[in-house]
C-alpha positions, -999 to +999 in steps of 0.1 A: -816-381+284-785-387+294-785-424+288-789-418+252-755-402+250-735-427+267-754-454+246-744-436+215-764-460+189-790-476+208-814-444+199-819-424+167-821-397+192-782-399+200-777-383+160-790-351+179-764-352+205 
């Protein structure tokens, strides 16, 4: 999900990135 990097802290899921 690409949206999740640019959204860096939005989503737990951007810690993995």
């Amino acid at each position: 999900m690409a949206s999740t990097e640019s959204g860096a802290g939005q989503m737990p899921a951007s810690a993995q990135i």
